[in-house]
ROLOKOL-466205 format. One record per residue (C-alpha): residue in three letters; x, y, z. Coordinates in steps of 0.05 Angstrom, whole numbers. Example, Ala and Ser with C-alpha at 12.3 -4.5 7.8 and 13.67 -1.06 7.14 Angstrom:
! ROLOKOL-466205
<rec fiti="ala" px="246" py="-90" pz="156"/>
<rec fiti="ser" px="273" py="-21" pz="143"/>
***
This chain:
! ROLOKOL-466205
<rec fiti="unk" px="0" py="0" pz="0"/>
<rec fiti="unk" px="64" py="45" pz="22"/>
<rec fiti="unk" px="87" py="31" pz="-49"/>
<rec fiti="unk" px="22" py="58" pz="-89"/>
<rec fiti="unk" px="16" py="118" pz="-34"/>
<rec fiti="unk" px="44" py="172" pz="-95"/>
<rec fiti="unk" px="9" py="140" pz="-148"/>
<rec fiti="unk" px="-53" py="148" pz="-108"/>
<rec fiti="unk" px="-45" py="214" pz="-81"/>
<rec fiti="unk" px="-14" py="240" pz="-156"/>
<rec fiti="unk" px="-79" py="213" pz="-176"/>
<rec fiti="unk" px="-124" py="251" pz="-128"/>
<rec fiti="unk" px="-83" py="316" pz="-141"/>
<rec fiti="unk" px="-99" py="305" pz="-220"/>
<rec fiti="unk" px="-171" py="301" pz="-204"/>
<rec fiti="unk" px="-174" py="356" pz="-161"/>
<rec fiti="unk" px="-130" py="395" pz="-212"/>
<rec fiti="unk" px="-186" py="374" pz="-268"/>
<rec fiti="unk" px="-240" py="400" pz="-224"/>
<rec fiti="unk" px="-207" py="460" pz="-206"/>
<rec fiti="unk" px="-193" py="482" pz="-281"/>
<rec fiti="unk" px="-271" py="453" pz="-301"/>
<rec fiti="unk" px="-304" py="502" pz="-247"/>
<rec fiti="unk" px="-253" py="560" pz="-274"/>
<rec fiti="unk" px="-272" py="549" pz="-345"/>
<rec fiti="unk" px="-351" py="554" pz="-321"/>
<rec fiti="unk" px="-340" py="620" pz="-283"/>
<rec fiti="unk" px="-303" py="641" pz="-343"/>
<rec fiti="unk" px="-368" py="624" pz="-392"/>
<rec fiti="unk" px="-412" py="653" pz="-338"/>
<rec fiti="unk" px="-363" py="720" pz="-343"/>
<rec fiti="unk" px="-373" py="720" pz="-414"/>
<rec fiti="unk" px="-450" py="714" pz="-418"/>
<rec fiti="unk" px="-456" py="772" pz="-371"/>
<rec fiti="unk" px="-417" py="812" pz="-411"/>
<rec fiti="unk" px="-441" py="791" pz="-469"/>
<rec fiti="unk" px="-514" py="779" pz="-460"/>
<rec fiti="unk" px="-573" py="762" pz="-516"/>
<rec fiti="unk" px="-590" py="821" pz="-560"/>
<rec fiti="unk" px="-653" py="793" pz="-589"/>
<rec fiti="unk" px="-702" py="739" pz="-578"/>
<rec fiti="unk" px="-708" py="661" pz="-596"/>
<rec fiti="unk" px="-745" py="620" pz="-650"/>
<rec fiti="unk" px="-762" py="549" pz="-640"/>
<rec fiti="unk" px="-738" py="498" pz="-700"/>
<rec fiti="unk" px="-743" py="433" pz="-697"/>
<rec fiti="unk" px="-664" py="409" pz="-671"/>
<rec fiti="unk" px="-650" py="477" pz="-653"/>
<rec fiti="unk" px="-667" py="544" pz="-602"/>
<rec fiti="unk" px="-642" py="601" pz="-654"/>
<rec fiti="unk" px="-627" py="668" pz="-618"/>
<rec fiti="unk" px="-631" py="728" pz="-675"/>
<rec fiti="unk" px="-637" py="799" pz="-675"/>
<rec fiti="unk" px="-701" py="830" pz="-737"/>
<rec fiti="unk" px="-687" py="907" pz="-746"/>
<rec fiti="unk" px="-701" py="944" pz="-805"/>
<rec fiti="unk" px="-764" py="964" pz="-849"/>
<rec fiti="unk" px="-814" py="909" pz="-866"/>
<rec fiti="unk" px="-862" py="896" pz="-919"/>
<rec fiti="unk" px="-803" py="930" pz="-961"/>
<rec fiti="unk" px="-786" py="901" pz="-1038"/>
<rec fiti="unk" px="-726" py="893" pz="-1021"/>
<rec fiti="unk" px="-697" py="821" pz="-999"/>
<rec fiti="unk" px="-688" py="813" pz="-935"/>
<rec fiti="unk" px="-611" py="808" pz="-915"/>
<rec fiti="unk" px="-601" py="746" pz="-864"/>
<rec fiti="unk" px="-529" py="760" pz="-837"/>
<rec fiti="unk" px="-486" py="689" pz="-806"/>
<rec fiti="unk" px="-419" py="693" pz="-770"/>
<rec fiti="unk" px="-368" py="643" pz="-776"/>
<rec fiti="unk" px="-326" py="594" pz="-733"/>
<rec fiti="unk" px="-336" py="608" pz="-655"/>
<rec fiti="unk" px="-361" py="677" pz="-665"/>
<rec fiti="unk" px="-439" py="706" pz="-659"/>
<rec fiti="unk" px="-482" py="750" pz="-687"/>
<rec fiti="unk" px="-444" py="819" pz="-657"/>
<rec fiti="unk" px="-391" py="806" pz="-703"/>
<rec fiti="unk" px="-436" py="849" pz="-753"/>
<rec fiti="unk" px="-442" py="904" pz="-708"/>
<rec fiti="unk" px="-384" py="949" pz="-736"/>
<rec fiti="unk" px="-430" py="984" pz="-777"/>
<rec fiti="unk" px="-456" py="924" pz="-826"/>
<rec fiti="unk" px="-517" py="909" pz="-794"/>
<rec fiti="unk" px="-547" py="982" pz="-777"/>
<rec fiti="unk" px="-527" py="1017" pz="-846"/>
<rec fiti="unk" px="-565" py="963" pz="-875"/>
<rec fiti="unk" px="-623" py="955" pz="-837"/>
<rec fiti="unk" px="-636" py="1033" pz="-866"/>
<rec fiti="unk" px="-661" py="1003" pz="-929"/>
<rec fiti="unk" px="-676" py="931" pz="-911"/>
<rec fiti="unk" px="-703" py="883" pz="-864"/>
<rec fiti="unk" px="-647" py="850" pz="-832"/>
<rec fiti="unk" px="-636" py="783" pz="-793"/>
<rec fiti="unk" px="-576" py="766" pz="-756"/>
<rec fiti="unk" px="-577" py="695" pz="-729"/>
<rec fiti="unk" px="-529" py="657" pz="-675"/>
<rec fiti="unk" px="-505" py="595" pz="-712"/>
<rec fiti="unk" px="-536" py="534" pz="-672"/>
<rec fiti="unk" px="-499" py="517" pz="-608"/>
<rec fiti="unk" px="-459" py="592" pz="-615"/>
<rec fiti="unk" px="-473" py="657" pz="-591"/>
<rec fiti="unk" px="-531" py="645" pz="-553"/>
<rec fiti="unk" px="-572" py="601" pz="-593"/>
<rec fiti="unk" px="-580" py="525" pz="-575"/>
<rec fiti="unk" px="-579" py="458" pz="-609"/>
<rec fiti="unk" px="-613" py="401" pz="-592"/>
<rec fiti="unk" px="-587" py="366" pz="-529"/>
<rec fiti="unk" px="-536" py="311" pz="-544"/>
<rec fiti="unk" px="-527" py="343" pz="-614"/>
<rec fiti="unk" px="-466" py="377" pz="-646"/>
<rec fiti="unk" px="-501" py="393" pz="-723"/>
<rec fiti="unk" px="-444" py="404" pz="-773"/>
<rec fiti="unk" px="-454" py="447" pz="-842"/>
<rec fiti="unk" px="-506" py="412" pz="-877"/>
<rec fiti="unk" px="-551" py="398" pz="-814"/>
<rec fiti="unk" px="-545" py="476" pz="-798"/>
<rec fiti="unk" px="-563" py="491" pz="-870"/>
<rec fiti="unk" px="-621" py="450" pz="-862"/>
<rec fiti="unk" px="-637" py="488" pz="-793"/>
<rec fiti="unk" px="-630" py="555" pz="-822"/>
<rec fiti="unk" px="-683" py="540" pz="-880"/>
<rec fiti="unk" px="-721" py="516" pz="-822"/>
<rec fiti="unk" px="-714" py="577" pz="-787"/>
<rec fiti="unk" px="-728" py="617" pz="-849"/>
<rec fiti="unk" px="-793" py="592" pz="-859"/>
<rec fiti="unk" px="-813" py="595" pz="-782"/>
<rec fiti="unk" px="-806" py="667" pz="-800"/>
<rec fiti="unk" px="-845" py="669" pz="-854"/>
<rec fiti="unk" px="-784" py="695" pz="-899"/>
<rec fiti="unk" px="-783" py="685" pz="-969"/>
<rec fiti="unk" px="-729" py="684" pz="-1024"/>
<rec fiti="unk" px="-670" py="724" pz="-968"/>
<rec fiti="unk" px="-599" py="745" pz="-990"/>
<rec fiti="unk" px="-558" py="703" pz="-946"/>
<rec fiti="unk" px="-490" py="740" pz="-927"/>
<rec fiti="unk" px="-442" py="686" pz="-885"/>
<rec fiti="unk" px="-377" py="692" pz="-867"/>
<rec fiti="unk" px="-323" py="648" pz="-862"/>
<rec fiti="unk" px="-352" py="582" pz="-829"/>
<rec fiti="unk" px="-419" py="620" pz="-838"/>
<rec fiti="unk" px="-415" py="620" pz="-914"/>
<rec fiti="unk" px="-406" py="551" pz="-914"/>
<rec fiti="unk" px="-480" py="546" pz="-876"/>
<rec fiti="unk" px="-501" py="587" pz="-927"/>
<rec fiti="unk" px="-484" py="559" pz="-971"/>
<rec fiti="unk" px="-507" py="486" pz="-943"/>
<rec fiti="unk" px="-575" py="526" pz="-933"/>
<rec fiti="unk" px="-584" py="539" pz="-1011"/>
<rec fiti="unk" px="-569" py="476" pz="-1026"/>
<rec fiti="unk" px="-613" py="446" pz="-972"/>
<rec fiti="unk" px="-678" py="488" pz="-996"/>
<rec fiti="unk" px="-667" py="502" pz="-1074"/>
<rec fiti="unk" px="-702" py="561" pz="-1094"/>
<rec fiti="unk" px="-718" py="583" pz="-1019"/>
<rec fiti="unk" px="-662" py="625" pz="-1021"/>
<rec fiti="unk" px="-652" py="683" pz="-1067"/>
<rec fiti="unk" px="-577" py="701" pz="-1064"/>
<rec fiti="unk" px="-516" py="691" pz="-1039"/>
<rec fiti="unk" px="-459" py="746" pz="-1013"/>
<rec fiti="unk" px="-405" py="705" pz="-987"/>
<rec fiti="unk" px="-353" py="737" pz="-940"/>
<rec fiti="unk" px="-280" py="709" pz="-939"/>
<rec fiti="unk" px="-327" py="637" pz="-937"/>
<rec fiti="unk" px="-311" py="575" pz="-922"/>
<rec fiti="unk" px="-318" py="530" pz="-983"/>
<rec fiti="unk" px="-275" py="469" pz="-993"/>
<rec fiti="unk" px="-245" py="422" pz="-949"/>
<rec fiti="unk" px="-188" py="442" pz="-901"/>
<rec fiti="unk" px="-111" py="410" pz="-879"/>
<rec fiti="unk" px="-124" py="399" pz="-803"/>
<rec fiti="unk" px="-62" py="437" pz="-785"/>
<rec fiti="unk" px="-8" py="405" pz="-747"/>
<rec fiti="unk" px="5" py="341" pz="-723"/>
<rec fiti="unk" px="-13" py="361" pz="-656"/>
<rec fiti="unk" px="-86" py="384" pz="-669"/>
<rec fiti="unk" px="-104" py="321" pz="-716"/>
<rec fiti="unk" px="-88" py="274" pz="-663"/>
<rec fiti="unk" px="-134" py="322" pz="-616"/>
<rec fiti="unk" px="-186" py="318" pz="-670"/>
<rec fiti="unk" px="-176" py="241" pz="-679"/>
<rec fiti="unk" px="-189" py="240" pz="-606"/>
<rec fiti="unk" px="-260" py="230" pz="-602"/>
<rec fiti="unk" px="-321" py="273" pz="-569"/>
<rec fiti="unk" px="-303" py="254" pz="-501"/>
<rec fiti="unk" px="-234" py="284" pz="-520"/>
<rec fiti="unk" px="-257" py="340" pz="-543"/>
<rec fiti="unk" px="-302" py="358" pz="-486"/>
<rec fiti="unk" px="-257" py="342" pz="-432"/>
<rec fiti="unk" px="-198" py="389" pz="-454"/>
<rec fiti="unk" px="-254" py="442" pz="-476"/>
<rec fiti="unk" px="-282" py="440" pz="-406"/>
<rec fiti="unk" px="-215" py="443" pz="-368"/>
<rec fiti="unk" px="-151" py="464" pz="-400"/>
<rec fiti="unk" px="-169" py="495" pz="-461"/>
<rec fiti="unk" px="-202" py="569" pz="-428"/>
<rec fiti="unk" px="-142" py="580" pz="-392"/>
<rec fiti="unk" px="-97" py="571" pz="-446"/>
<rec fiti="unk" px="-140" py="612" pz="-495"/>
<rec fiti="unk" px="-136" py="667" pz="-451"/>
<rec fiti="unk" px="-62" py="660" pz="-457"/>
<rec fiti="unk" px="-58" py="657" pz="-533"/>
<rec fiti="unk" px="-134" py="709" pz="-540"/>
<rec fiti="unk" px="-84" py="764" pz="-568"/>
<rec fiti="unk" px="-41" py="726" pz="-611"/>
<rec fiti="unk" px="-116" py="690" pz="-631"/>
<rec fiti="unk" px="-147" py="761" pz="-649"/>
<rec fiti="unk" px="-75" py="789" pz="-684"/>
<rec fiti="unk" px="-81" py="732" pz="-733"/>
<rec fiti="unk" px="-158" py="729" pz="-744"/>
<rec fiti="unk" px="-147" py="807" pz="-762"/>
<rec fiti="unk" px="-78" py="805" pz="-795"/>
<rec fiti="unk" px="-51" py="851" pz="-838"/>
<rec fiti="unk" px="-110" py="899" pz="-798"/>
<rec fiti="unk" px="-127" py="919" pz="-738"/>
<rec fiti="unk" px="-173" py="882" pz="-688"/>
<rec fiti="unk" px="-217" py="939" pz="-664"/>
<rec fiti="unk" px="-203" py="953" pz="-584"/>
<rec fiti="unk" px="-273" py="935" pz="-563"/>
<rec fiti="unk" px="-285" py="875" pz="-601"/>
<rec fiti="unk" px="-284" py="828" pz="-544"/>
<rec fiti="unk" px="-360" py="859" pz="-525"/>
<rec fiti="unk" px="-376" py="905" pz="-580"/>
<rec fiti="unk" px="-369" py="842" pz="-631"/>
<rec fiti="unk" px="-378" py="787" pz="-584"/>
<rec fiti="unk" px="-305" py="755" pz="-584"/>
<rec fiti="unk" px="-315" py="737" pz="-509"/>
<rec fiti="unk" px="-364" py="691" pz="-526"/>
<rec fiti="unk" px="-314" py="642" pz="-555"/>
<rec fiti="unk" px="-274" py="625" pz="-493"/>
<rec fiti="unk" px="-337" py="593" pz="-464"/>
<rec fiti="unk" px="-320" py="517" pz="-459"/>
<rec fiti="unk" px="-385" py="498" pz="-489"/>
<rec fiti="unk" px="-368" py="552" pz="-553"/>
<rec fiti="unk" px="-300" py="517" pz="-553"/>
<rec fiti="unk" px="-326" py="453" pz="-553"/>
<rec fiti="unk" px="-373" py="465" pz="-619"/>
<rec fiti="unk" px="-323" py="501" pz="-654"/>
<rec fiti="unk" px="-276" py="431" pz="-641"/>
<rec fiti="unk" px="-336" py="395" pz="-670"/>
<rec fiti="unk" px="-352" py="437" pz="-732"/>
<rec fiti="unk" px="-282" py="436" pz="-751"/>
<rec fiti="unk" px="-286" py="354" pz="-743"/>
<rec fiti="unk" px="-339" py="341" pz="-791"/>
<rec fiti="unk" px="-334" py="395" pz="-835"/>
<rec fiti="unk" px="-289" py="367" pz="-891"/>
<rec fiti="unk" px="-335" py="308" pz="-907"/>
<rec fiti="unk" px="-392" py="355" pz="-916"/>
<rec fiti="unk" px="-354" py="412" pz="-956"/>
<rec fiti="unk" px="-332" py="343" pz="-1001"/>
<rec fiti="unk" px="-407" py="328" pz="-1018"/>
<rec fiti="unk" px="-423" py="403" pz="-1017"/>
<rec fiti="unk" px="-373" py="421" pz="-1067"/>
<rec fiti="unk" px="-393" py="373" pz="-1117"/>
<rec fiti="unk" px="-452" py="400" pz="-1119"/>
<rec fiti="unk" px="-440" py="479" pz="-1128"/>
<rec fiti="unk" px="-453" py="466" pz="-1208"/>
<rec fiti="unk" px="-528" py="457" pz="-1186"/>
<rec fiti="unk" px="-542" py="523" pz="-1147"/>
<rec fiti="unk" px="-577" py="568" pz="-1188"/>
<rec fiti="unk" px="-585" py="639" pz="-1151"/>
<rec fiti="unk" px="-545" py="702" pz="-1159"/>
<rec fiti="unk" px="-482" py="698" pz="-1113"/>
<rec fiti="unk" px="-406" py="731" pz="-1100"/>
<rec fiti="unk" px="-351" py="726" pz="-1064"/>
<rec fiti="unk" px="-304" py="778" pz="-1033"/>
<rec fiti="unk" px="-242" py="755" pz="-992"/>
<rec fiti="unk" px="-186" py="789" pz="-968"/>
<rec fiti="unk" px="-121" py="779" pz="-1006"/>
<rec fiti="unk" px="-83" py="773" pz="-937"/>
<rec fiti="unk" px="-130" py="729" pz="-903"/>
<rec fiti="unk" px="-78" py="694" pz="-857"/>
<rec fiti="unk" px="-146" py="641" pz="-835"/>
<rec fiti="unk" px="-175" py="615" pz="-910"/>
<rec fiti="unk" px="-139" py="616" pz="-975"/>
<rec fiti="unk" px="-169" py="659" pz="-1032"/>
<rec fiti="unk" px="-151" py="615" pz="-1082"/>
<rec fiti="unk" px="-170" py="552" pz="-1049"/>
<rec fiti="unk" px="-240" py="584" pz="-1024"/>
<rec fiti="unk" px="-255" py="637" pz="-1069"/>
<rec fiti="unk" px="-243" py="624" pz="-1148"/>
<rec fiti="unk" px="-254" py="562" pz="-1154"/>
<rec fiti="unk" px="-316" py="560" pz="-1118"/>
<rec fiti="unk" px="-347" py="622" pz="-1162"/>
<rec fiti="unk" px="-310" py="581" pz="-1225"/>
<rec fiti="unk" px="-369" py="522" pz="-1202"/>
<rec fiti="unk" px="-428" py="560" pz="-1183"/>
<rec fiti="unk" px="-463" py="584" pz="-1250"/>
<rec fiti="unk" px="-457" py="665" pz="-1255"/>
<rec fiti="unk" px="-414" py="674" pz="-1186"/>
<rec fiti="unk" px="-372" py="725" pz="-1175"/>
<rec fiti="unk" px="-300" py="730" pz="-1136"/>
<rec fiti="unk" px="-270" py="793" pz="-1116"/>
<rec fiti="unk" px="-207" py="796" pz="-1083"/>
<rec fiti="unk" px="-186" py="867" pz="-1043"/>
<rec fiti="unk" px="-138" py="884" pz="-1003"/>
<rec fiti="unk" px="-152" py="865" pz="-925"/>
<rec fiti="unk" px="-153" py="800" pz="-875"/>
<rec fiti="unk" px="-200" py="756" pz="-856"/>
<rec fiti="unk" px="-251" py="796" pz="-811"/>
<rec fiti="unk" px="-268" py="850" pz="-862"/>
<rec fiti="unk" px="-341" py="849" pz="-834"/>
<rec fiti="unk" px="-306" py="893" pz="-773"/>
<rec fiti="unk" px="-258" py="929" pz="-817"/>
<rec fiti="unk" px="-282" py="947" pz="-878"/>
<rec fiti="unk" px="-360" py="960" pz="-864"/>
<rec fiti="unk" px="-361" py="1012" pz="-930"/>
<rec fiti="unk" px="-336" py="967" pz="-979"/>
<rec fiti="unk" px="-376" py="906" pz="-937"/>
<rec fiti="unk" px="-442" py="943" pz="-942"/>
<rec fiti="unk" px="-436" py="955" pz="-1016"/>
<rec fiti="unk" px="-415" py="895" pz="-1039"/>
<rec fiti="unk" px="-483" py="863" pz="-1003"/>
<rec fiti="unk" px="-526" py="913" pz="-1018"/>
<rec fiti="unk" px="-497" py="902" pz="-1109"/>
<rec fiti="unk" px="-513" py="826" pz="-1093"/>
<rec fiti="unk" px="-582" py="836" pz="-1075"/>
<rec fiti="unk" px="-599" py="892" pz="-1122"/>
<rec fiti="unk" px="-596" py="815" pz="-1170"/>
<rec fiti="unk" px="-645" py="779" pz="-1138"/>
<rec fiti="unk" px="-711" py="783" pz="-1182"/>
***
């Protein structure tokens, strides 16, 4: 018994360690929710509690503009200017992805692009919304993008930000093995170690999302980037990026089919998705698509609201 005393009692210290870091990572999320609270109000789909935010005129000719952030981010990453200048000439819906921002999947469910596709159309006609410009970006223009081809003809356009659009390399050795790890994995190091060390890295994290501009100083509340160092955001975003590539396989062999007016802007600098892996040759398969490359990073939405505004407001001047 002597022998096994430090096993034992290294054992216990673990534990308590794990707890320890599991009830830090809570208050952390509980932080983050305060700051960062729901802006809108909630729609019931079937697989999904959808929080969104409706401003804007209604009854207008116009097509409504549905706006949907990317990987581990929420709807207030639209709120450097996008969202408002719109809403002066259309009705505008910005929606938290399911199991982001504040809007819920189904318990014991992690839905990956096409099931969220499917959930947005759902959500779209819970609303009563008919033939919407879809604007996603990054991970979000993948959903869109899942959602046109989920509900064909449901969906009037497409303005795709810096999107996500083929399949992905995993990134280092390191982070496939996490992947390859398995939902308990996943869960376990986003409940426990993977806050704190977030918080370490959040800088460096924001510097590269932004890179070669600047992350505005207030985007942690202003646009919501607090959110993402819940565990349970962490945990989804692990997820999504799991099963992403075998849906963007199917999806992309099917691009020829869509048949809506649709464009593309990225950023030539994006230092997070690669132009020409994401951006020509998905406009090259989508009948009538168009790809415009400027100068800028990967979260234009926040820094380039001007050129971001215009560029949705040209694509859904097309829709007829």
């Amino acid at each position: 018994m002597t022998r096994n005393r430090p096993l034992i009692t290294g054992g216990f210290a673990a534990a308590l360690g794990m707890a320890g870091l599991a009830a830090y990572s809570r208050h952390v999320g509980r932080v983050a929710e305060t700051l960062v609270p729901p802006d809108g109000e909630f729609a019931e789909v079937e697989g999904a509690r959808l929080h969104y935010v409706d401003k804007g005129p209604r009854g207008a000719q116009a097509p409504v503009i549905v706006l949907i952030h990317g990987l581990a981010g929420q709807m207030r990453n639209f709120n450097y200017e996008v969202a408002d200048r719109l809403a002066e000439t259309h009705r505008v819906i910005l929606v938290d992805r399911p199991g982001s921002g504040h809007s819920l999947a189904a318990p014991g469910t992690h839905p990956g692009l096409r099931a969220q596709g499917a959930l947005i159309a759902a959500f779209l006609d819970r609303l009563e919304i008919e033939r919407p410009l879809l604007v996603g970006h990054s991970m979000g223009g993948a959903v869109s993008l899942a959602a046109a081809l989920a509900a064909p003809g449901r969906i009037g356009g497409l303005a795709l930000l810096a999107p996500l659009t083929q399949p992905q390399p995993f990134g280092s050795a390191a982070v496939q093995e996490f992947f390859r790890g398995g939902a308990p994995l996943r869960r376990l190091v986003a409940h426990t170690i993977a806050v704190p060390i977030l918080q370490l890295r959040s800088r460096r994290a924001v510097r590269r999302a932004f890179m070669p501009e600047h992350a505005p100083d207030d985007f942690a509340i202003r646009g919501g980037g607090i959110l993402s160092l819940r565990p349970e955001t962490i945990d989804i975003a692990a997820t999504e990026l799991v099963h992403a590539n075998p849906d963007l396989s199917e999806m992309a062999t099917l691009y020829p089919t869509l048949d809506l007016p649709s464009a593309i802007l990225f950023g030539a600098q994006d230092a997070v998705l690669d132009p020409e892996r994401d951006g020509a040759p998905t406009a090259a398969a989508i009948p009538g698509c168009r790809c415009e490359v400027i100068a800028g990073g990967h979260m234009i939405p926040a820094t380039q609201p001007d050129r971001i505004v215009q560029f949705i407001l040209d694509t859904a001047a097309r829709i007829r």
